[in-house]
TORRO-718690 format. One record per residue: x, y, z of N, C-alpha, C in turn; residue in one letter. Coordinates in steps of 0.02 Angstrom, whole numbers, plus 32768, in hexadecimal, padded with zeros to 4 digits. Layout:
# residues N
XYZXYZXYZA;...
This chain:
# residues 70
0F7D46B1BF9B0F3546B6BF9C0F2346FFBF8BX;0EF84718BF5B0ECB4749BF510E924759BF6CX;0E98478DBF9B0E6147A6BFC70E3E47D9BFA3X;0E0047D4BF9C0DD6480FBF7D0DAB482EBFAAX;0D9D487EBFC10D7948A7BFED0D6548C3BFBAX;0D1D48D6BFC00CE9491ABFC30CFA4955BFFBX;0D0C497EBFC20D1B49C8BFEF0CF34A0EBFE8X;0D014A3AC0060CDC4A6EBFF50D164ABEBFE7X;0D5B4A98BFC80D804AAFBFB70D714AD8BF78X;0D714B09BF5E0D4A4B36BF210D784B42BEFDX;0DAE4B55BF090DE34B9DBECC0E3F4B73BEEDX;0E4F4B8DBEBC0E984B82BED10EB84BA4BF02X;0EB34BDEBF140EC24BFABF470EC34BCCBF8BX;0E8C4BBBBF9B0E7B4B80BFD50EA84B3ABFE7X;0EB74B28BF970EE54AFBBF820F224B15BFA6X;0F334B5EBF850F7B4B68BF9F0F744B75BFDBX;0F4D4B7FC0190F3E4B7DC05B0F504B35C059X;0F244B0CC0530F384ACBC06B0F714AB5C051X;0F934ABBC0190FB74A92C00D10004A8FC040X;10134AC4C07910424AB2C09F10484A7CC0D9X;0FF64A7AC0EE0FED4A56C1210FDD4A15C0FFX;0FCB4A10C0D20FDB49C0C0B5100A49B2C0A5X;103049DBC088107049CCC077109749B1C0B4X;109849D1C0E5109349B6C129108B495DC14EX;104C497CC14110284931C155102748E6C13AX;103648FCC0E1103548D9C0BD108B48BDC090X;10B048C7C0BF10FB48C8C0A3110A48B8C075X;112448A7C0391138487CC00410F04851BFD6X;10BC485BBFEB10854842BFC8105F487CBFA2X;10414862BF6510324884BF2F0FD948A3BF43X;0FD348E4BF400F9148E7BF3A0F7B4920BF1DX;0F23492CBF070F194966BEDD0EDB4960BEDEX;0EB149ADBED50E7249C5BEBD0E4E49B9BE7DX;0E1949AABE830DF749BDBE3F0DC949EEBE59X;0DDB4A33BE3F0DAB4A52BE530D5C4A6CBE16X;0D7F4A47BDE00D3F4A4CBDB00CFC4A1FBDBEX;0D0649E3BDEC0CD349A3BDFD0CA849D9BE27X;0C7049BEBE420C4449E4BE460C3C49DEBE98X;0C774985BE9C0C72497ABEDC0CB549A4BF03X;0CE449B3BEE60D3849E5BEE60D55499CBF15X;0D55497ABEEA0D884946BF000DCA4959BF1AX;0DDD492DBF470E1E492EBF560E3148EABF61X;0E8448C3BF310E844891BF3F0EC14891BF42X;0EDF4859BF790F234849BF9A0F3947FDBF82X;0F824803BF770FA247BEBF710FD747B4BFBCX;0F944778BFEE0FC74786C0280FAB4744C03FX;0FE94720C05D0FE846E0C07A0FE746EBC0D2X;100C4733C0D9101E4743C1270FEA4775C140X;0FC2479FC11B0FA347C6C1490F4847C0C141X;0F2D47A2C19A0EF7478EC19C0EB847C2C17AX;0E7A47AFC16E0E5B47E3C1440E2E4810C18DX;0E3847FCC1C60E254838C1F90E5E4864C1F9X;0E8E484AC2000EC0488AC2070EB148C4C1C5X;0EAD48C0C1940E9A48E2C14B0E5B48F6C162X;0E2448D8C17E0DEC48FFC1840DEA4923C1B8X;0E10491CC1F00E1C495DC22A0E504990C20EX;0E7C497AC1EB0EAB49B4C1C90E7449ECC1B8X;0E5549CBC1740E1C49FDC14B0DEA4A2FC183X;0DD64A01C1AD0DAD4A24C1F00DC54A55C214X;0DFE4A4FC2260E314A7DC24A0E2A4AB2C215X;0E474A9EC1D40E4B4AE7C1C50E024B03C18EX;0DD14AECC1B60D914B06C1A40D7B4AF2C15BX;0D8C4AB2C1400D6C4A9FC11C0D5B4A5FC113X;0D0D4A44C0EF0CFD49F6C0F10D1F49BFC0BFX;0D16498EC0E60D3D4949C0CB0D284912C0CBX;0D044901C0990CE748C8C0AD0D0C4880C081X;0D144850C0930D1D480FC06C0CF447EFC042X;0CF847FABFFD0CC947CBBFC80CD2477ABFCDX;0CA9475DBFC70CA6470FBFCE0CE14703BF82X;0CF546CDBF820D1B46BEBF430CF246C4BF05X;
């Protein structure tokens, strides 16, 4: 399943902040930024990890997450 969030993720830098703790969270499943969309998507290929856990991750480390409808 492909999960899509609205973030307020800006620059790559932020990316490379997050990307350990997803890497983390998100073990063996594929995911990535668009940070050119206007919304800075972030989307995951994950069958195992619920989409609150991903939106308290982002919260914890001070940034928003929201879930786009399909």
């Amino acid at each position: 399943m492909v999960l899509v969030f609205k973030t307020n993720v800006r620059n790559k830098r932020a990316v490379s902040f997050l990307k350990p703790h997803l890497d983390q969270l998100i073990k063996y499943q594929k995911w990535n930024f668009d940070l050119n969309d206007t919304d800075r998507i972030f989307r995951v290929e994950t069958d195992q990890v619920p989409v609150k856990h991903i939106q308290s991750l982002f919260r914890r480390l001070g940034y928003a997450c929201e879930e786009l409808p399909d």
